[in-house]
C-alpha positions in Angstrom: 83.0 75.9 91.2 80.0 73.8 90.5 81.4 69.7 90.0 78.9 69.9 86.7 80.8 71.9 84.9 82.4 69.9 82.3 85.6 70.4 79.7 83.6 71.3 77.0 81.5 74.5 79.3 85.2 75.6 79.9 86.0 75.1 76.0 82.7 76.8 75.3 83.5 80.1 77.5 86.7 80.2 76.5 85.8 80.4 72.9 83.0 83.1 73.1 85.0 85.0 74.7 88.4 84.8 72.6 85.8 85.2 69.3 84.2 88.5 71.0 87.8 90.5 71.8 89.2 88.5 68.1 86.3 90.2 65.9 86.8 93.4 68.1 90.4 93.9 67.7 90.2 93.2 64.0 87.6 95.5 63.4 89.8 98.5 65.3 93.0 97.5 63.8 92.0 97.1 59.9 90.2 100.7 61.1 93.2 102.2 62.1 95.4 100.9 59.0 92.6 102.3 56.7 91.4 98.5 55.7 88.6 98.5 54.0 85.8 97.3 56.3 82.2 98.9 57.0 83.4 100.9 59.5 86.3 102.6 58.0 84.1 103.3 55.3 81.8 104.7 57.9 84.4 106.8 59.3 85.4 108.1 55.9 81.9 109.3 55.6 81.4 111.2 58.8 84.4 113.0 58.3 83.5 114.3 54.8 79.8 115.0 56.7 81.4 117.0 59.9 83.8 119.3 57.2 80.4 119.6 54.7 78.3 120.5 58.0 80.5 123.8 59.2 80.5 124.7 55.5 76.7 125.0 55.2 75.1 128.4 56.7 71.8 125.8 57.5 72.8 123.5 60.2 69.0 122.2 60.9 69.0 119.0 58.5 72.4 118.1 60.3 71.1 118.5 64.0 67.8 116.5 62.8 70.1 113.2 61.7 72.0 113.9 65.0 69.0 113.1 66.8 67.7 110.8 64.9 71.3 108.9 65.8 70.6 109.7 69.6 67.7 108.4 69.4 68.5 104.5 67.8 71.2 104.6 71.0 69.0 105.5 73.7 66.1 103.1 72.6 68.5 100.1 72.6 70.3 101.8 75.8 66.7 101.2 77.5 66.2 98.1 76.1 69.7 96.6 77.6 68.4 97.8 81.3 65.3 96.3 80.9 66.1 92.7 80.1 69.2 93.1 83.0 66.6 94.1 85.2 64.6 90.9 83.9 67.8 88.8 84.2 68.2 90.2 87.7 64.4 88.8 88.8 65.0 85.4 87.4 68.1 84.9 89.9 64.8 84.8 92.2 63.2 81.7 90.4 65.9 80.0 89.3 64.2 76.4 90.6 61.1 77.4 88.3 63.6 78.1 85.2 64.8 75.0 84.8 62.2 73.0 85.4 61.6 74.5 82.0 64.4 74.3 80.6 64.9 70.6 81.5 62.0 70.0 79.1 63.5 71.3 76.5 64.9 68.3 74.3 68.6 67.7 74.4 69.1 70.6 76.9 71.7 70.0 79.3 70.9 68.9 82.7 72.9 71.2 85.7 72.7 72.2 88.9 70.9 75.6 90.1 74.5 76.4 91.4 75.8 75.9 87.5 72.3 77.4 86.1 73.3 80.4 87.9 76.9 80.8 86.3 75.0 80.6 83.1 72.7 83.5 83.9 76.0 85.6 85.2 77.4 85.7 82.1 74.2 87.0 80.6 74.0 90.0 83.1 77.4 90.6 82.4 76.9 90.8 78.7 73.9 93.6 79.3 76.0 95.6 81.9 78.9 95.7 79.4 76.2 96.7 76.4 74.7 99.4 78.7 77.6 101.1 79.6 78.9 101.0 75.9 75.3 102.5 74.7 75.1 105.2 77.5 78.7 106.2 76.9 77.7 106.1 73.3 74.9 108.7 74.0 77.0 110.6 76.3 79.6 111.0 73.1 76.6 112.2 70.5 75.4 114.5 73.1 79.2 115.7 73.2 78.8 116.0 69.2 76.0 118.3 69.5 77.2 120.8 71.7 80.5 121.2 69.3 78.2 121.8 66.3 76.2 124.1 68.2 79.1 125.9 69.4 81.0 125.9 65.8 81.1 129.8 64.9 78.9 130.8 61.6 82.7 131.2 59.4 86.5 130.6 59.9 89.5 132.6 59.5 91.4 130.0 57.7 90.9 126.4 56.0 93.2 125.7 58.7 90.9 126.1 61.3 88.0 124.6 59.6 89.8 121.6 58.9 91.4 121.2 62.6 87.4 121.9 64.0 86.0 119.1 61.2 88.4 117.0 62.5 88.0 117.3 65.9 84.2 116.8 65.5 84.9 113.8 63.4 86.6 112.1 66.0 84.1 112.7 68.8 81.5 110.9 66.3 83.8 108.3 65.2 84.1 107.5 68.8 80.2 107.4 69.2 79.7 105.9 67.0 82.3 103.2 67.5 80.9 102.5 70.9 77.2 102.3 69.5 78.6 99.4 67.2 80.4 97.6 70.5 77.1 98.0 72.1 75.0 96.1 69.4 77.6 93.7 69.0 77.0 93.0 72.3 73.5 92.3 71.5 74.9 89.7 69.0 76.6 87.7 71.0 74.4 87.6 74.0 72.1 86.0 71.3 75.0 83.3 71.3 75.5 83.0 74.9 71.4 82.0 74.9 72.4 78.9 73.6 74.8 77.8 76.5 71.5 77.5 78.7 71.0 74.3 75.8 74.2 72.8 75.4 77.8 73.7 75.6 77.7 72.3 71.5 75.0 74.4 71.1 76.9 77.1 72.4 80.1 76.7 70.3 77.6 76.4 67.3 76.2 79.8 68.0 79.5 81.5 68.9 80.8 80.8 65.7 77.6 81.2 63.5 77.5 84.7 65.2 81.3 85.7 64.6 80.6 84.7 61.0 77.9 86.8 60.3 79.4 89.8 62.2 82.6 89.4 60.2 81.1 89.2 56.7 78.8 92.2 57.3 82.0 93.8 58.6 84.3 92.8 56.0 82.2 91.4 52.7 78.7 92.8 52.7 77.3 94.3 49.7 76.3 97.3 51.8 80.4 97.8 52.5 81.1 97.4 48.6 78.0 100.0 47.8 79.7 102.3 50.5 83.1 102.0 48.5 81.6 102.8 44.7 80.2 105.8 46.2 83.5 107.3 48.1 
């Protein structure tokens, strides 16, 4: 481990990191209890759309929102491997980075060996965010087939429901992996700020988690979503 590394790096790490998995696991469990947050609400929503889809003889409008949905994931899905292939390159010039970034006021001086730690955690960030996204994609494609294979009427409101609710999940679950993907995309936007200054990096972290958890949990778009259920 690099000697440069000081409390307040370790602090720093320690905190993204518990803030990422804290706003994560609240947003599942409140989901799970039926807590009112945006995604719940969400969730709510593409059930009542998967049972109004297999009751509709014209599927077309619902295929065309699909991949409009597929779409949003697979351009930030390219965008993640493009700046971790840009990441990757900069491991190359590392010397020339931060002869930048030491003339940046107030930015922490370190060692190339620390620089690179730094940078690590970035490329770690976009792997995490890729895999999420392509999973994601993987999930909608999965979503797709079911609705093209969902027969034209059902015997029973038995077996319309159980099919509804089967394709709800498999969206759900895109859909929940899309959101853990852009979050991602969030807090790499934090961890940005560690090439600064561990403060700066604490500052970010909890900015961030702030504004994830009120558009989460308080936004105007959630309370819009709940007039309207």
């Amino acid at each position: 481990m690099p000697s440069d590394i000081s409390v307040w790096d370790i602090f720093s790490i320690l905190l993204f990191f518990a803030a990422w998995y804290s706003i994560a696991w609240v947003g599942r469990h409140r989901k799970d209890n039926e807590k009112l947050t945006l995604s719940s609400i969400s969730k709510n929503y593409r059930n009542q759309w998967m049972l109004n889809l297999l009751e509709r003889d014209n599927r077309m409008s619902d295929v065309a929102l699909m991949g409009n949905l597929m779409r949003s994931v697979s351009f930030f899905a390219s965008t993640s491997i493009l700046i971790l292939a840009s990441l990757i390159a900069v491991f190359g010039v590392v010397d020339d980075a931060l002869r930048i970034f030491h003339d940046i006021p107030y930015a922490q001086q370190v060692s190339a060996a620390f620089w690179k730690i730094k940078l690590f955690l970035m490329v770690f960030i976009f792997v995490y965010i890729f895999f999420k996204l392509v999973w994601s994609l993987r999930q909608f494609n999965s979503t797709v087939i079911m609705i093209g294979a969902a027969p034209d009427s059902f015997n029973t409101d038995e077996d319309l429901f159980s099919y509804a609710n089967n394709l709800g999940i498999v969206l759900n679950r895109s859909s929940q992996h899309f959101i853990e993907g852009m979050r991602g995309f969030e807090f790499a936007l934090a961890a940005m700020a560690w090439f600064i200054h561990p403060f700066m990096f604490i500052l970010a972290t909890i900015f961030v988690s702030l504004v994830i958890y009120r558009r989460e949990f308080a936004s105007r778009t959630m309370r819009a979503m709940i007039d309207d259920e």
